[in-house]
C-alpha positions as CSV (number, residue, x, y, z in Angstrom):
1,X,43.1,-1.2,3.0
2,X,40.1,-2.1,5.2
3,X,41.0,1.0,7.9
4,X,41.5,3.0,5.0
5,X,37.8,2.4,3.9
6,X,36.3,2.7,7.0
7,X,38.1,6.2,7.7
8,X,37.0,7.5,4.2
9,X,33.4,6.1,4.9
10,X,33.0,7.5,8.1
11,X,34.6,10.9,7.0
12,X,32.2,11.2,4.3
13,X,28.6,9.5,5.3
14,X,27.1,10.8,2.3
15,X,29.1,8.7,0.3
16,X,28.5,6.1,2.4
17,X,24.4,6.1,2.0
18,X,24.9,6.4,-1.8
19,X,27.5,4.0,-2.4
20,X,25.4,1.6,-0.2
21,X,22.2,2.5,-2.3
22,X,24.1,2.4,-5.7
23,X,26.0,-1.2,-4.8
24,X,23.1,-2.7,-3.4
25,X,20.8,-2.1,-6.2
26,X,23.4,-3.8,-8.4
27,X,23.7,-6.8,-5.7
28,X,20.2,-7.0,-5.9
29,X,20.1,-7.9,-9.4
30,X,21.9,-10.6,-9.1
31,X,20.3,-14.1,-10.0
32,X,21.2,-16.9,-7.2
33,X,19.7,-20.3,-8.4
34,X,16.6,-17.9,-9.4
35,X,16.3,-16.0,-6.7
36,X,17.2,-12.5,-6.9
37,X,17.2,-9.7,-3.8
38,X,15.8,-6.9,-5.7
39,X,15.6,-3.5,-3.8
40,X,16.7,-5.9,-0.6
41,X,20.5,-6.0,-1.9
42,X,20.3,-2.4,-0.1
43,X,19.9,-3.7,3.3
44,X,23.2,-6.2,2.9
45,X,25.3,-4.2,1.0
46,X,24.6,-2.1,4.4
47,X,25.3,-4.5,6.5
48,X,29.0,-5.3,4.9
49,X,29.3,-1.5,5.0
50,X,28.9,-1.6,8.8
51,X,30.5,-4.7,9.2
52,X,33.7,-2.3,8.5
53,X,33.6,-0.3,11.9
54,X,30.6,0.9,14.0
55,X,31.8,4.4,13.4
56,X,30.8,3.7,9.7
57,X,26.9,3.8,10.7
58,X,24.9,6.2,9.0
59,X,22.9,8.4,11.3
60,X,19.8,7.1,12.8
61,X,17.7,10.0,11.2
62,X,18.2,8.1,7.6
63,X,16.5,5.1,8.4
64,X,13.7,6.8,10.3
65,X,12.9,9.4,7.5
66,X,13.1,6.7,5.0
67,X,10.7,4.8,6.9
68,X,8.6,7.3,7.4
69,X,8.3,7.9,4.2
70,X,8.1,4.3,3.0
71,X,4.9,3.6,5.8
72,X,3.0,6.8,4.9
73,X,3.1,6.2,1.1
74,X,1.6,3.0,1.5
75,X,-1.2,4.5,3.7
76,X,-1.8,6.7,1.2
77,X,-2.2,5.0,-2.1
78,X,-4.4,2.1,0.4
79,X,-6.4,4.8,2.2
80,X,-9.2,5.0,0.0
81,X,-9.8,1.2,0.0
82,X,-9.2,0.9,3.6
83,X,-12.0,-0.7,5.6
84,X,-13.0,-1.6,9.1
85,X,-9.9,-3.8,9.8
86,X,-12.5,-6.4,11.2
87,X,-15.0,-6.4,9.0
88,X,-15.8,-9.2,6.2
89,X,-12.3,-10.3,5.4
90,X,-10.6,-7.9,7.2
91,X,-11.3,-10.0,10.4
92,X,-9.9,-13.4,8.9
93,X,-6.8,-11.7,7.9
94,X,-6.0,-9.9,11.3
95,X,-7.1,-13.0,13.5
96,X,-4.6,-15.0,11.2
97,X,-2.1,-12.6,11.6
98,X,-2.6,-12.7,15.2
99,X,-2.4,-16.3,15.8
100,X,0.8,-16.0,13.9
101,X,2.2,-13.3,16.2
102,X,1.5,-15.4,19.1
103,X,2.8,-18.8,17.5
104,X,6.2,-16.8,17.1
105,X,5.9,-15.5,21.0
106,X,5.6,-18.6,22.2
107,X,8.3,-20.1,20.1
108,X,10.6,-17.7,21.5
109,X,9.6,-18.3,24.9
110,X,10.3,-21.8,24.7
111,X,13.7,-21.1,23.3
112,X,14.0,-18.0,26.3
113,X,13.4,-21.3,28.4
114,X,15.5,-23.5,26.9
115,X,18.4,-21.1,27.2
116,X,17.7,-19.5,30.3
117,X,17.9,-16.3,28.8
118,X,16.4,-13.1,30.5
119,X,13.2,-11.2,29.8
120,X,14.8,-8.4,28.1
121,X,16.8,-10.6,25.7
122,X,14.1,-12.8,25.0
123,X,12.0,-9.2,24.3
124,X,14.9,-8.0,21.8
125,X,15.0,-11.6,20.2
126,X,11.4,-11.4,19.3
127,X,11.4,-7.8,18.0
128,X,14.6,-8.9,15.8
129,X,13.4,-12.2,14.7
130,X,10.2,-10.5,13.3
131,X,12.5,-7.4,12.7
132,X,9.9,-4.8,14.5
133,X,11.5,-1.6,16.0
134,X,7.9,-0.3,17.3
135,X,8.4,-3.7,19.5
136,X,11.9,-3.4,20.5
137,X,11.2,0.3,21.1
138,X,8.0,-0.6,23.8
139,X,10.4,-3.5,25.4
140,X,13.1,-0.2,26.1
141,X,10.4,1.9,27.7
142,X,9.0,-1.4,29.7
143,X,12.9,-1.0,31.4
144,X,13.1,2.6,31.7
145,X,13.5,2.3,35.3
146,X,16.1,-0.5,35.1
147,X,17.7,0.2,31.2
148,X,19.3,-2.7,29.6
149,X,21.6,-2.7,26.0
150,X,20.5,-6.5,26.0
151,X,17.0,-5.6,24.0
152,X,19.1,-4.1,21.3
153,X,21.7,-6.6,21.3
154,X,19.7,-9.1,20.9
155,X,17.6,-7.4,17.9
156,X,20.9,-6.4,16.1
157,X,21.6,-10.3,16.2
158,X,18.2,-11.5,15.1
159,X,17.0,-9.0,12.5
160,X,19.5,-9.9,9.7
161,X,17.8,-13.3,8.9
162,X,15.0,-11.8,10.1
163,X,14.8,-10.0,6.6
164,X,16.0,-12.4,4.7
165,X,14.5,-15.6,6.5
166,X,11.1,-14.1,5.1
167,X,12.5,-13.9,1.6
168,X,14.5,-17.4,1.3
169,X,10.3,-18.7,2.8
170,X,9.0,-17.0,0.0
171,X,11.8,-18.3,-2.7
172,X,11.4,-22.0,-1.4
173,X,8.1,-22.5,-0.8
174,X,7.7,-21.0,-4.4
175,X,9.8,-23.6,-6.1
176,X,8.5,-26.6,-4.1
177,X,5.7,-26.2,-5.1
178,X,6.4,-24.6,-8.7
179,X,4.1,-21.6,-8.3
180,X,4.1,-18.7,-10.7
181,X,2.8,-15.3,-10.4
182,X,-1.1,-15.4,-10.9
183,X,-1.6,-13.8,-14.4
184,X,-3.9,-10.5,-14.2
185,X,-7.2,-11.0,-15.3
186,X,-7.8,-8.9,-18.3
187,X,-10.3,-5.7,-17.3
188,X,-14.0,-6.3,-19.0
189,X,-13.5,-4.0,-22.2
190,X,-15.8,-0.5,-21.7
191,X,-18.3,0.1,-25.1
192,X,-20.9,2.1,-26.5
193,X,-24.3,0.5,-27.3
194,X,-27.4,1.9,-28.5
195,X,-30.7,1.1,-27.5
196,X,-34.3,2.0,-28.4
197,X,-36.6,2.8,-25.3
198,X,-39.4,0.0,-25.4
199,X,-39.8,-0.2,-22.1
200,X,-43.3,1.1,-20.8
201,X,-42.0,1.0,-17.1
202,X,-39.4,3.8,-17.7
203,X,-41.3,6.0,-20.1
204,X,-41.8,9.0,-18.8
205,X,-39.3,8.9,-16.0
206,X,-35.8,11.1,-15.8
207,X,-32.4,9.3,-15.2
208,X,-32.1,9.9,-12.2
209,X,-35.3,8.7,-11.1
210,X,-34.3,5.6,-12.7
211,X,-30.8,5.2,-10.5
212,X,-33.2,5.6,-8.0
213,X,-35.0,2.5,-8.6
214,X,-32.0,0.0,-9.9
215,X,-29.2,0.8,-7.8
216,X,-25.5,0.4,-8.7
217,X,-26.3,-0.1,-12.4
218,X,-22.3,0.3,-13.7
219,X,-23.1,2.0,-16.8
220,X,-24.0,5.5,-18.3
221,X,-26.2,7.1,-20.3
222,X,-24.2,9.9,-22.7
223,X,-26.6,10.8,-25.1
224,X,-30.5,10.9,-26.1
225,X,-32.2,11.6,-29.5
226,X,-35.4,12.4,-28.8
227,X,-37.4,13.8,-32.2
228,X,-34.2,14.1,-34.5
229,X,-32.5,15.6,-31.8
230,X,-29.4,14.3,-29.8
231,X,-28.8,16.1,-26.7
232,X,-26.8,15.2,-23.6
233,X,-27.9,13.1,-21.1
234,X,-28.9,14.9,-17.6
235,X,-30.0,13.3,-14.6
236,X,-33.0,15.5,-15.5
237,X,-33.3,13.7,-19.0
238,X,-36.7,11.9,-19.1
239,X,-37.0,8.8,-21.6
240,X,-39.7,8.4,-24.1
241,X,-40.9,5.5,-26.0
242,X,-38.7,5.3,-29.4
243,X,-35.8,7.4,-27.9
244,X,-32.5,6.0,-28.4
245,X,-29.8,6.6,-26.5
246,X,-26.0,5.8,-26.2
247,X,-25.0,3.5,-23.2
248,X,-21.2,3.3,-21.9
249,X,-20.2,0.6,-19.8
250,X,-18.7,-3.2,-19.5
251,X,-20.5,-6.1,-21.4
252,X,-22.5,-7.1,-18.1
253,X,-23.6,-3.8,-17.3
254,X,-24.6,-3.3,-21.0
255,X,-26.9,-6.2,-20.9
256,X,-28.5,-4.8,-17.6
257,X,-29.2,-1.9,-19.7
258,X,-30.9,-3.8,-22.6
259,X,-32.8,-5.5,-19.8
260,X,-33.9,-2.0,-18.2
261,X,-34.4,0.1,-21.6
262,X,-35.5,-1.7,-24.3
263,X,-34.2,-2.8,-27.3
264,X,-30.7,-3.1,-29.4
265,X,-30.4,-0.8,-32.5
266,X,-28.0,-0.6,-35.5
267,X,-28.4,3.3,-35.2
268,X,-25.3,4.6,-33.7
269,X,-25.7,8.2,-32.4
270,X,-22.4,8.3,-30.6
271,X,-20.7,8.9,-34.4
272,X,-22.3,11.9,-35.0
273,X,-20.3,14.3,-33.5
274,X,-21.1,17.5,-34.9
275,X,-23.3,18.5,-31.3
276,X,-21.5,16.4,-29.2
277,X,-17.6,15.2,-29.4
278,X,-15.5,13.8,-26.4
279,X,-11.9,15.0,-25.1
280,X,-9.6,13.3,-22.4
281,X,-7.7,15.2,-19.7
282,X,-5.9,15.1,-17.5
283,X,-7.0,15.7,-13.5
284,X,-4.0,18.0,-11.9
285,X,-6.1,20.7,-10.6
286,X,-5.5,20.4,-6.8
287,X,-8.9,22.3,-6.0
288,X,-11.1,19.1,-7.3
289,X,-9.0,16.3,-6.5
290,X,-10.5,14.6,-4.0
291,X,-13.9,15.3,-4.5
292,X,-16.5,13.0,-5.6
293,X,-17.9,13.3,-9.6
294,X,-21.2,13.8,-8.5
295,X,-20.2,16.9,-6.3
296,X,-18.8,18.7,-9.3
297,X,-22.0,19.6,-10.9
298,X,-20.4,19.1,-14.4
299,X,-23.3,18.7,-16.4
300,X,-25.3,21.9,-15.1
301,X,-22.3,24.6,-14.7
302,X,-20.5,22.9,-17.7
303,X,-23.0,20.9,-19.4
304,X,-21.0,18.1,-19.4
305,X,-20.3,14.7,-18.4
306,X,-17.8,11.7,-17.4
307,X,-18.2,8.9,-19.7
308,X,-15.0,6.4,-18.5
309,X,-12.1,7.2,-15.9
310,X,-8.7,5.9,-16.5
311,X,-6.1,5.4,-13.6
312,X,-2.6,4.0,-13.8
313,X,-3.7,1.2,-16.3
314,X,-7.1,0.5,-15.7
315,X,-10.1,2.2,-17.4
316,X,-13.2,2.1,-15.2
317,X,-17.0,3.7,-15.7
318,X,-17.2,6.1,-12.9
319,X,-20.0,6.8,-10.5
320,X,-21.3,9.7,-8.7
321,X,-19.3,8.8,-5.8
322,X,-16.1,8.5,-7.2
323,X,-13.4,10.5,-6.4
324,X,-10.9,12.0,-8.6
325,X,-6.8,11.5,-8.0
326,X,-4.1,13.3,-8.8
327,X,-3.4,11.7,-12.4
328,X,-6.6,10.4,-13.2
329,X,-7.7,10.6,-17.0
330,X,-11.3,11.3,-17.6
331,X,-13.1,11.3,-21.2
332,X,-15.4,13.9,-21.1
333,X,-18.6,14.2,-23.5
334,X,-19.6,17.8,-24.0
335,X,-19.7,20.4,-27.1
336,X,-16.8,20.8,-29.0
337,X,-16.4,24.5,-28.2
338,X,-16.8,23.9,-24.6
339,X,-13.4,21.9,-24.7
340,X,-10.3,24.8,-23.5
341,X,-13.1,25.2,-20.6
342,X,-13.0,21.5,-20.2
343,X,-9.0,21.4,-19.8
344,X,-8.9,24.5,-17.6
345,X,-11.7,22.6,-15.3
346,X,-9.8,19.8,-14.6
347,X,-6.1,21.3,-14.8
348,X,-5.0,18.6,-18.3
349,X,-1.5,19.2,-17.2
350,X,0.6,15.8,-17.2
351,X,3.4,17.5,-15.5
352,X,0.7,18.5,-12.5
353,X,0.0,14.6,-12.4
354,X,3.3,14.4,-11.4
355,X,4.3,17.1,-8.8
356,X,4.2,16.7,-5.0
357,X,2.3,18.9,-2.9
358,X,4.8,18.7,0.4
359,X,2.7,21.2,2.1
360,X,-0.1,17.9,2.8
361,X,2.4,15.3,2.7
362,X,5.2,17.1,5.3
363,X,1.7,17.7,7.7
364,X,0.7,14.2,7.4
365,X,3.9,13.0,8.2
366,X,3.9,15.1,11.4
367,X,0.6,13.8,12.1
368,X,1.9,10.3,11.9
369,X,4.9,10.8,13.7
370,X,3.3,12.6,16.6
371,X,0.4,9.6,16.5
372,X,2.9,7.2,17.4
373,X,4.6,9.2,19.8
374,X,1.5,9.2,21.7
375,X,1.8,6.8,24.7
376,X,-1.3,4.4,24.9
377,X,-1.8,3.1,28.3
378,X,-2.5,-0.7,28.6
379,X,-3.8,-2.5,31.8
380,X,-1.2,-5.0,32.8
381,X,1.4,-3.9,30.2
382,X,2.2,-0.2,30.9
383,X,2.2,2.0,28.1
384,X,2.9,1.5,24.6
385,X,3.5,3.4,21.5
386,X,2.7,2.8,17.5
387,X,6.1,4.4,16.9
388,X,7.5,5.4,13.5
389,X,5.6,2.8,11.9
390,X,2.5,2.4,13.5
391,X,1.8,6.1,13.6
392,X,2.5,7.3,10.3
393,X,0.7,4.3,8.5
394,X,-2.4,4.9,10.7
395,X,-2.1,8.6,9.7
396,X,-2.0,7.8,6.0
397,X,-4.7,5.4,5.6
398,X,-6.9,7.9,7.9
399,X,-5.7,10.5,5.8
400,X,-6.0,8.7,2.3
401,X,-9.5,7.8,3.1
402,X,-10.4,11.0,3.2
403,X,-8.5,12.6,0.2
404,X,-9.3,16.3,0.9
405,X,-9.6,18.5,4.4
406,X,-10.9,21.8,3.3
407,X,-8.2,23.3,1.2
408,X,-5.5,20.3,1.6
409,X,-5.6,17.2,-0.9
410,X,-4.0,14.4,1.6
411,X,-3.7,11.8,-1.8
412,X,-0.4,12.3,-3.6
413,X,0.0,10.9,-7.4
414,X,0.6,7.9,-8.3
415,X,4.4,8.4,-10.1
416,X,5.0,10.5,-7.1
417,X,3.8,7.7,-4.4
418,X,5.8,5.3,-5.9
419,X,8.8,7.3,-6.2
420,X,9.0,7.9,-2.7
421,X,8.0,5.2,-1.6
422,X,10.7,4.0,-3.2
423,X,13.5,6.5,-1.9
424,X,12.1,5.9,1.9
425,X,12.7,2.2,1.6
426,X,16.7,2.5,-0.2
427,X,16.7,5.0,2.9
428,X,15.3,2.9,5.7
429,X,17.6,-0.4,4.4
430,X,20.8,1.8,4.3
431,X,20.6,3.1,7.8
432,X,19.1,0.1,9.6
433,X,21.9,-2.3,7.3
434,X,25.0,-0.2,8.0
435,X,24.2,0.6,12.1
436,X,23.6,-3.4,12.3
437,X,25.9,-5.0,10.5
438,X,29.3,-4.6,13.1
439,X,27.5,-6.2,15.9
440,X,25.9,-8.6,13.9
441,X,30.1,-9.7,12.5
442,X,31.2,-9.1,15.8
443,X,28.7,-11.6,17.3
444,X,28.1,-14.2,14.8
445,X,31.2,-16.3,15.7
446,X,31.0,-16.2,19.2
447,X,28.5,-15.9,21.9
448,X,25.8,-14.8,19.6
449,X,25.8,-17.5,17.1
450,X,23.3,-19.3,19.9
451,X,20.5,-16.1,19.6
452,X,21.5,-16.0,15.7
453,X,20.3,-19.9,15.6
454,X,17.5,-18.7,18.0
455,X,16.3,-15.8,15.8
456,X,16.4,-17.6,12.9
457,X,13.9,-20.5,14.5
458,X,11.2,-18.1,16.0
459,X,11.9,-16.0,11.6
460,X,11.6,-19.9,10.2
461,X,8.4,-21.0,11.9
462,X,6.2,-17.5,12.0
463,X,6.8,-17.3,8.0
464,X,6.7,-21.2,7.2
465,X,3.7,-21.3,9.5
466,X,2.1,-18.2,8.0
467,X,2.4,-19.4,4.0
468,X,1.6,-23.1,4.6
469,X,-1.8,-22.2,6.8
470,X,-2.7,-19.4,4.5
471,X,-2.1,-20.7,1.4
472,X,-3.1,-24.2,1.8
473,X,-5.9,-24.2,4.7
474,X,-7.1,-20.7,4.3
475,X,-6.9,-20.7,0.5
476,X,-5.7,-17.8,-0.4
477,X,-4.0,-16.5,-2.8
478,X,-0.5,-16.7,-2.6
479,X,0.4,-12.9,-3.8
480,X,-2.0,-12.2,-0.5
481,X,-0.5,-14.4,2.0
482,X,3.1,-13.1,1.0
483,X,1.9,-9.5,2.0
484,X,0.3,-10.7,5.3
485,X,2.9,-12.5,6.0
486,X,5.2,-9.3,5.3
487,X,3.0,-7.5,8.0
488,X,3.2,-10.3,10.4
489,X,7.2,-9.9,10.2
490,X,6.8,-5.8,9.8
491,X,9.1,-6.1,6.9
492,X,9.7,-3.5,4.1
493,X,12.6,-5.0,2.3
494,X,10.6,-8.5,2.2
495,X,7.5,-6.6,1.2
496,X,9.5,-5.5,-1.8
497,X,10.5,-8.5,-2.7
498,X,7.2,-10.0,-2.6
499,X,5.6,-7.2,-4.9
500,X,9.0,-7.8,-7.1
501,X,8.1,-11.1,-7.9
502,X,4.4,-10.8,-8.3
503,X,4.4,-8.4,-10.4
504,X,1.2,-6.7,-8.8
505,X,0.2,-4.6,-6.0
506,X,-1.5,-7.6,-4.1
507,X,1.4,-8.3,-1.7
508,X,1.2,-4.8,-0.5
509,X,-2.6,-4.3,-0.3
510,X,-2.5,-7.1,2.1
511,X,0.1,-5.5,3.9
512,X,-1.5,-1.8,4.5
513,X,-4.9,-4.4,5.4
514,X,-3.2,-5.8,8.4
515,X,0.1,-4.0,9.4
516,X,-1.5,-1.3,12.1
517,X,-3.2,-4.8,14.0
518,X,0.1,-7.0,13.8
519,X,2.1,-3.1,15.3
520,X,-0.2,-3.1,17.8
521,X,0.0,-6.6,18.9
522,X,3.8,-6.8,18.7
523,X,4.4,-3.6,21.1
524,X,1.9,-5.6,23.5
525,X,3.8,-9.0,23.5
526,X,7.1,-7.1,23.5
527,X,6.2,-5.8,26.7
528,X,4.7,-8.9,28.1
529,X,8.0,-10.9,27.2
530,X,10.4,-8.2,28.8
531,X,8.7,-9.1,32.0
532,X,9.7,-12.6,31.9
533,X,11.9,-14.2,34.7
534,X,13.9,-17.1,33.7
């Protein structure tokens, strides 16, 4: 019966990937004393899939396009937040990370010591135990001039608890000590207040001459009456003594505006909308996607203006310099028979919000790929490569950063991101479970059950280390140190998991912060341990 599944499997490998995808989702629902696998279930149902034959492996092409994919959404949907890695926090973060990274090199040189094993095992044990292929891939080309299977051995052997070592750390240190997800803070509400201009300081001056002078104020100005007369408010619009206008924002930036204008009134000029009336739409027009609000010119080609932004489930006041995505909804205040120009502007298509453009993605891809093909000479350590995970990150947090080039929107909607996200990572598990797991049965009961204890020692102590100092000495917050410590092992599945059970996209901010650091750092020690002599 066993043969008989293995010849079907390997006759028809589509099968295989989809029948690995469809069981392991149902394995990872699955409730075990609490803890459930998630998305994760993939990467074992794989492995007892490959555990069948080695001829049953799915080709290597599916787990590099899935994690392709998986890497360069993250960049993406992060690029716009991302910083100088060492800047501020960013340079706690990637130190810890990197003390981490060494902690787990020097663990598995003492067990390399221990056990007398050789430099290239001891390379593959570290690039399995923290379940980097970037790593093993640098320890490979270190011994192109004397090529060794013992690398990938030894990673085959490490990298299944690798995975799940990070995960069972996450599940125990949880219930020891009893900690639930941190709840969201509810976002401050967004109003409308009206206030009468008292202030003698600002009479006479336009809006935007007043922006000028109290930076970052986090409200709007909608409308003026001015004589009877409500109009829209223009960065042009100078205040007068007794005008009132209509103020948008949170309740602290509404009380910087009573500070800064005037006075509080019960006249509410925002309900007369006979002039004046708002509309929300949708942004799917590829052309202004990307581009910041103030660069629109909306209220002298349109005459009209952004009063609150909403994306995925947040609703913010927008500034000049914020840029529109793919999905956004804006409320726009303009006249009422300015509206169908209003939704031809900014596209108001929800099935635009949705759609793909593979022209930018495929090309940034590319880029990725061929950034970590790029060999990056090191003094004392030959040369070393980002790889398919490195590269394509780097690429998409460049890339989302930026948003536009010219004619191409880099940033891909939100639905969209997290949909293929999604498929790359059900991609990535399937192929790197199934080509793993018949080594991984083969070895477990005999030779290799030594480097399985070894892997899981260096897996144990990097992620025990890693949540213990940053949760308890660094104090922070635990949805934060899962995703560093996700980076620090270079693992999807576990990243999965972690953003599973937090229920927010903490884990992987973190992640996207540190990863292209803890790559970088891993190819280097990979290399140094190859080297080693016992």
């Amino acid at each position: 019966m066993k043969q008989a599944i293995a010849e079907f499997l390997v006759q028809f490998p589509v099968v295989t990937l989809f029948a690995v995808i469809g069981i392991g989702y149902l394995i990872g629902q699955i409730r075990f004393f609490g803890f459930r696998l998630g998305v994760a279930g993939v990467l074992f149902a794989g492995l007892a899939a490959g555990a069948l034959g080695p001829q049953v492996a799915l080709p290597s092409i599916v787990s590099s396009v899935g994690l392709i994919l998986f890497i360069y959404s993250i960049g993406i949907q992060f690029g716009p937040a991302f910083q100088n890695p060492f800047r501020k926090s960013g340079y706690r973060d990637n130190v810890f990370c990197i003390a981490m990274l060494l902690t787990g090199a020097g663990v598995a040189f003492a067990v390399a010591v221990w056990r007398s094993l050789s430099g290239p095992t001891l390379a593959g044990l570290f690039s399995g135990a923290l379940t980097n292929a970037p790593a093993l891939a640098a320890a490979q080309e270190a011994l192109r001039g004397n090529p060794s299977d013992e690398p990938v051995i030894a990673f085959g052997i490490a990298y299944p608890f690798g995975v799940l070592g990070v995960m069972l750390s996450f599940q125990l240190y949880r219930t020891l000590f009893r900690i639930k997800p941190a709840k969201a803070e509810p976002a401050e509400p967004i109003e409308v207040r009206d206030f009468v201009v008292q202030n003698p300081g600002i009479a006479g001056q336009s809006l935007a001459e007043i922006r000028r002078v109290h930076h970052d104020l986090g409200f709007i100005v909608s409308r003026v009456r001015s004589e009877g007369r409500t109009t829209l408010a223009t960065a042009e619009t100078r205040l007068s003594l007794g005008d009132v206008v209509a103020v948008v924002g949170t309740p602290a930036a509404l009380e910087r505006a009573l500070q800064i204008l005037g006075a509080p009134t019960d006249v509410h000029i925002e309900l007369d909308r006979t002039t004046l009336d708002y509309r929300r739409v949708f942004v799917s027009r590829p052309e202004i996607v990307g581009k910041r609000i103030g660069d629109l010119n909306l209220q002298e080609t349109l005459a009209a203006t952004i009063t609150r932004l909403r994306r995925g489930d947040v609703d913010i006041v927008p500034a000049a310099d914020t840029r529109l995505e793919f999905g956004d909804r804006v409320r726009v205040l303009t006249a009422p028979a300015n509206f169908p120009v209003i939704a031809r502007f900014f596209g108001d298509s929800i099935r635009g919000t949705a759609e793909t453009d593979f022209a930018s993605v495929g090309l940034g891809m590319a880029a990725g790929v061929i950034l970590g093909l790029i060999p990056i000479p090191i003094p004392g350590a030959g040369v070393v490569r980002l790889g398919l995970a490195g590269g394509p990150l780097i690429a998409g947090l460049m890339l989302g950063r930026m948003q536009r080039t010219g004619p191409i929107t880099w940033s891909i909607p939100l639905s969209a991101n997290l949909t293929l996200r999604q498929i790359g990572l059900v991609l990535f598990q399937a192929g790197v479970g199934t080509r793993a797991g018949y080594g991984f049965l083969q070895t477990a009961g005999g030779s290799g059950a030594y480097l399985i204890l070894a892997g899981a020692i260096v897996t144990a102590t990097v992620a025990t280390a890693s949540i213990v100092i940053g949760h308890r000495v660094l104090k922070l917050p635990f949805e934060a140190v899962m995703g560093l410590t996700c980076a620090i092992h270079t693992e999807p599945a576990s990243l999965a998991y972690a953003s599973l059970v937090s229920n927010s996209d903490a884990p992987q901010s973190a992640y996207a912060r540190v990863f292209p650091v803890c790559t970088v750092t891993k190819i280097l020690l990979a290399q140094l341990l190859v080297s080693w002599r016992p």
